[in-house]
C-alpha positions as CSV (number, residue, x, y, z in Angstrom):
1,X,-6.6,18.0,-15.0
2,X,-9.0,20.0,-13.4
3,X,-12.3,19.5,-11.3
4,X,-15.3,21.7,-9.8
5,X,-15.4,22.6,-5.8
6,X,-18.9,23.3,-4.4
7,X,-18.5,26.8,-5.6
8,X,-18.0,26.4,-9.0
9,X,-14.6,27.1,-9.1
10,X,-12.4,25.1,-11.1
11,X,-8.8,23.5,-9.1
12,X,-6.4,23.3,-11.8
13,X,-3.9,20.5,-11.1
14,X,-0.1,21.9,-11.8
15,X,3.2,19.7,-11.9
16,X,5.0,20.9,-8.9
17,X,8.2,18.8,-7.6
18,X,7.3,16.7,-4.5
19,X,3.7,17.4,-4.8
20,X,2.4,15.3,-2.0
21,X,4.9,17.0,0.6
22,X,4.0,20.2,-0.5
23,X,-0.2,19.6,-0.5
24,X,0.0,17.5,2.9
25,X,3.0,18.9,4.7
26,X,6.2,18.0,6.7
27,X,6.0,17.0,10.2
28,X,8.3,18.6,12.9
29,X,11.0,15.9,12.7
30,X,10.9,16.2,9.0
31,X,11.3,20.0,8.9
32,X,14.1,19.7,11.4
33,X,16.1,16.9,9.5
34,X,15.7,17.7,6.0
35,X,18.8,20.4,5.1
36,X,16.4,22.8,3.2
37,X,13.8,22.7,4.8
38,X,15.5,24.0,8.1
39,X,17.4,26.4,6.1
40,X,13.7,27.8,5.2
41,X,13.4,28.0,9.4
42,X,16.5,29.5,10.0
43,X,17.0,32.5,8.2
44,X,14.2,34.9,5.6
45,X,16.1,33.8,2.1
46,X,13.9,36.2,0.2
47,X,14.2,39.9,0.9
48,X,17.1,42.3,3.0
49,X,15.2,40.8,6.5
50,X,12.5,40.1,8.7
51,X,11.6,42.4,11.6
52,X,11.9,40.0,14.9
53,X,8.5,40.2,16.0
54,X,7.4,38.8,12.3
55,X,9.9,35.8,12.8
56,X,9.1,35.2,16.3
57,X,5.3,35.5,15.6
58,X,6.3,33.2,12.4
59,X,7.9,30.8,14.4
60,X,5.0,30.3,17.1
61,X,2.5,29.6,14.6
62,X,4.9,26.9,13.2
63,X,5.3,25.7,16.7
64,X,9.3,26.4,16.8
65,X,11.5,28.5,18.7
66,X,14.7,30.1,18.1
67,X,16.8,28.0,20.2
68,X,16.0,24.9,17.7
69,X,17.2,26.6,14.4
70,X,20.3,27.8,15.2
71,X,22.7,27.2,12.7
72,X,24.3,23.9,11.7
73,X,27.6,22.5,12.4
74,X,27.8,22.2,8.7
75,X,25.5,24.5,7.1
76,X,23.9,23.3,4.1
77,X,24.4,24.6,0.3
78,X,21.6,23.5,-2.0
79,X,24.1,24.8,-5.1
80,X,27.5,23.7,-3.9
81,X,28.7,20.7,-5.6
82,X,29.1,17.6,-4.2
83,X,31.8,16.6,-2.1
84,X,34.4,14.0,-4.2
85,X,33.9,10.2,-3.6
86,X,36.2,8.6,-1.2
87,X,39.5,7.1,-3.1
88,X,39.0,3.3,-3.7
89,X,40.4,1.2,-1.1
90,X,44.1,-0.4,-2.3
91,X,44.0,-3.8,-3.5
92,X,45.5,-6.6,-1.0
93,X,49.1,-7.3,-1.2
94,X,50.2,-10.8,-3.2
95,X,49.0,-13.6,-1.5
96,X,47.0,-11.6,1.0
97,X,43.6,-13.4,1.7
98,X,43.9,-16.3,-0.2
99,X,43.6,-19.6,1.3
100,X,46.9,-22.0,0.8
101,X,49.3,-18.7,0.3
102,X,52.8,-19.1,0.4
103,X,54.5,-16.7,3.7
């Protein structure tokens, strides 16, 4: 689909994944609790580096500082696979939880 600005130019609508997120943004909580999203924050994924006064200047302008990315606990790993289901609980013993049971 696409429509005509004031200029003439023409928007071309493309399918994107989370669309709305992406067109109206994350708020500071959202950023923050969201796994990759933070990753995004906490580290240049893609290139060798960043030269420090590029992140911190990046970081200002996204109103963050340092001390609130550091690292997870637990860090997160958009490609590892999921961790295994807890086992099923074990089924009552004979006569457990029934009303009128023999002891």
């Amino acid at each position: 689909m696409a429509d005509k600005s004031d200029t003439g130019r023409r928007n071309l609508w493309q399918a994107i994944v989370e669309r709305k997120p992406v067109i109206e943004g994350f708020s500071s909580a959202e950023i923050m609790t969201d796994p990759l999203s933070r990753r995004g924050l906490q580290d240049y994924v893609f290139q060798a580096g960043q030269p420090p006064e590029v992140r911190e200047a990046f970081l200002a302008a996204m109103g963050f500082s340092e001390a609130e990315l550091q690292p997870d606990q637990q860090p997160f790993d958009p490609l590892a696979p999921a961790p295994p289901p807890p086992p099923p609980s074990p089924p009552p013993h004979a006569g457990e939880g029934r009303v009128g049971a023999a002891r």
